[in-house]
KESE-367952 format. One line per 2 residues: their letters; for each residue x, y, z of C-alpha. Coordinates in steps of 0.02 Angstrom, whole numbers, plus 32768, in hexadecimal, padded with zeros to 4 digits. Layout:
BEGIN
a) X,Y,Z ~ ...
This chain:
BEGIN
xx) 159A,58A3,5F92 ~ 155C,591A,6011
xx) 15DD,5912,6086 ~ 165B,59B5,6068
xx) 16F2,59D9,60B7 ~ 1770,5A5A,60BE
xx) 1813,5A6F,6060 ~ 1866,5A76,611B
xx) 1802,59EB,6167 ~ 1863,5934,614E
xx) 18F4,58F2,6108 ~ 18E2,5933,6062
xx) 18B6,59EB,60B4 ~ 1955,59AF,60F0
xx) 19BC,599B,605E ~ 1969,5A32,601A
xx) 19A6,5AA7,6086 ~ 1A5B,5A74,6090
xx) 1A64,5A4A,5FE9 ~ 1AD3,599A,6002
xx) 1A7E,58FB,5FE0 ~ 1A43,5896,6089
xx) 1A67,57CB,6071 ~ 1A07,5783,60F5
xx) 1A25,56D8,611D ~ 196C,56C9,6184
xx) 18FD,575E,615D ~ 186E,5704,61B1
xx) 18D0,5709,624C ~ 190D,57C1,6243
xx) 18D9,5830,62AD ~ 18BB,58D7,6213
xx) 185F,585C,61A8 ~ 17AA,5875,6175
xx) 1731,57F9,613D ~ 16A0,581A,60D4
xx) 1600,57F8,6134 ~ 15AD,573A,60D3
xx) 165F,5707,60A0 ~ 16A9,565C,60E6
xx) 172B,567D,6191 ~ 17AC,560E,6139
xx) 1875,55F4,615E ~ 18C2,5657,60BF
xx) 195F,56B3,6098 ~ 195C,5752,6033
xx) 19C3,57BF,5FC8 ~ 1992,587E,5FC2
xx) 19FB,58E4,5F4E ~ 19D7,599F,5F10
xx) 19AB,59CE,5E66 ~ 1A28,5A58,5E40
xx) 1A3D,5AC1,5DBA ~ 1AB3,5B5E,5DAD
xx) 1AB7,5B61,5E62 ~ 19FA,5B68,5E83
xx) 19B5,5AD0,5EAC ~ 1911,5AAE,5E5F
xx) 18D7,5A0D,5EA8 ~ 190A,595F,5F03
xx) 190C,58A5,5EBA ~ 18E3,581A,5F3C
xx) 1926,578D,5F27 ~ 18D9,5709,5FA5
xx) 190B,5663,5FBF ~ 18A8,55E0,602B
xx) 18D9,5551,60A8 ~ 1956,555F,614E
xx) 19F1,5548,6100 ~ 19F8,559D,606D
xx) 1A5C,5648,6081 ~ 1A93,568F,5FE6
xx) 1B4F,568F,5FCC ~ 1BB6,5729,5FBB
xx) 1BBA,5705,5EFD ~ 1B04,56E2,5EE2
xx) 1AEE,5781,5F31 ~ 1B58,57CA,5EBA
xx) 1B0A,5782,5E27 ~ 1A63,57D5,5E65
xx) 1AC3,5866,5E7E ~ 1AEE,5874,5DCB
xx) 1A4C,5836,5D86 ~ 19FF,58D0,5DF4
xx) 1A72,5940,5DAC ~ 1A57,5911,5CF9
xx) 198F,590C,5D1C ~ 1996,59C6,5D47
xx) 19FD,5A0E,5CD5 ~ 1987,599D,5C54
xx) 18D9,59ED,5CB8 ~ 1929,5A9D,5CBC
xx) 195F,5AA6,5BF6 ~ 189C,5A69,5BDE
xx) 1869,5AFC,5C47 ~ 18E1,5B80,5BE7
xx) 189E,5B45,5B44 ~ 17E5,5B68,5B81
xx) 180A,5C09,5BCC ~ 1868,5C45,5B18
xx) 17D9,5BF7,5AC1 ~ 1752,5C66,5B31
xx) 17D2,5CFE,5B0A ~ 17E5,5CE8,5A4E
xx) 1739,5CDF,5A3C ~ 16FC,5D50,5ABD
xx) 170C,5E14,5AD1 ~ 1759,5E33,5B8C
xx) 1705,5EDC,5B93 ~ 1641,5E9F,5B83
xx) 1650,5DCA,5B84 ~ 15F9,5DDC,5ADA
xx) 162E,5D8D,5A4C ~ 16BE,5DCC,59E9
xx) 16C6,5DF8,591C ~ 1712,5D42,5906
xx) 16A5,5CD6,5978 ~ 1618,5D38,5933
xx) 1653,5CFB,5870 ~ 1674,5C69,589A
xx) 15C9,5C44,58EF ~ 1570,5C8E,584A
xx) 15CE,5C28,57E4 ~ 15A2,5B82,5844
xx) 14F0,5BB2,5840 ~ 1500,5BD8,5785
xx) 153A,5B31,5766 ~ 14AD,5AE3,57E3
xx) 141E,5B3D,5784 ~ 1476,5B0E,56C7
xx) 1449,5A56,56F4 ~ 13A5,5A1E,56BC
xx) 131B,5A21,572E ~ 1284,59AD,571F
xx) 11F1,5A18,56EC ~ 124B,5A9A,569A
xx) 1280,5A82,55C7 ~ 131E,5AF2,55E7
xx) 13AE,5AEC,564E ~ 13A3,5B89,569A
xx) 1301,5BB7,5719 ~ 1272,5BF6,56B2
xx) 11FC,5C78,56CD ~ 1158,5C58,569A
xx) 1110,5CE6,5618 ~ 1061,5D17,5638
xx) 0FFD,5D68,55B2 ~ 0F5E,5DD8,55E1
């Protein structure tokens, strides 16, 4: 998709900024919606609810729904509103446990690797180069001796 727009532009720029979920009963017909340039001009309604997590809001869910009559209810919108809120809090833990993985592993002084991470990446290739390796008699790499 080539088409980009802002995090202010449309209803979900919308949303974004106020931080409230928009239920839109015709978002093809309102007058803050954007439509991506190639996609069908089609009657639909639409759900927008932010991703919030401690406060900070870390990204929307759309929820889109097509035909005339077809608003979402006030407790559809509510069901979305809680799937949204369990979705972040579900992509934000994944994101915490990355970041403590990178800082377990990782000295915050120089980004290199840290005693552990450095152990633990010896060991793996310790165990990689104890497997046998087609050419070689032994387990381990070989050197080859030559006499003069």
């Amino acid at each position: 998709m080539a088409e980009k727009f802002s995090v202010e532009e449309g209803i979900t720029g919308h949303t974004l900024q106020t931080g409230a979920t928009s239920n839109v009963a015709r978002s093809d017909l309102d007058p803050s919606s954007k439509t991506v340039s190639g996609t069908l001009e089609e009657p639909e309604s639409l759900v927008c609810v932010p991703m919030t997590v401690e406060g900070q809001t870390i990204a929307a869910l759309n929820v889109y729904r097509t035909g005339e009559d077809v608003a979402f209810l006030a407790h559809e919108a509510a069901v979305i509103e809680r799937f949204a809120t369990m979705a972040a809090l579900a992509f934000n833990s994944a994101r915490q446990r990355e970041l403590l993985q990178i800082q377990a592993t990782t000295d915050a002084l120089t980004g290199l690797l840290n005693r552990r991470a450095y152990l633990e990446r010896l060991e793996t290739e310790l165990a990689r180069t104890s497997r046998p390796r087609p050419g070689s008699p032994h387990g381990r790499p070989t050197l080859p001796m030559l006499r003069r």
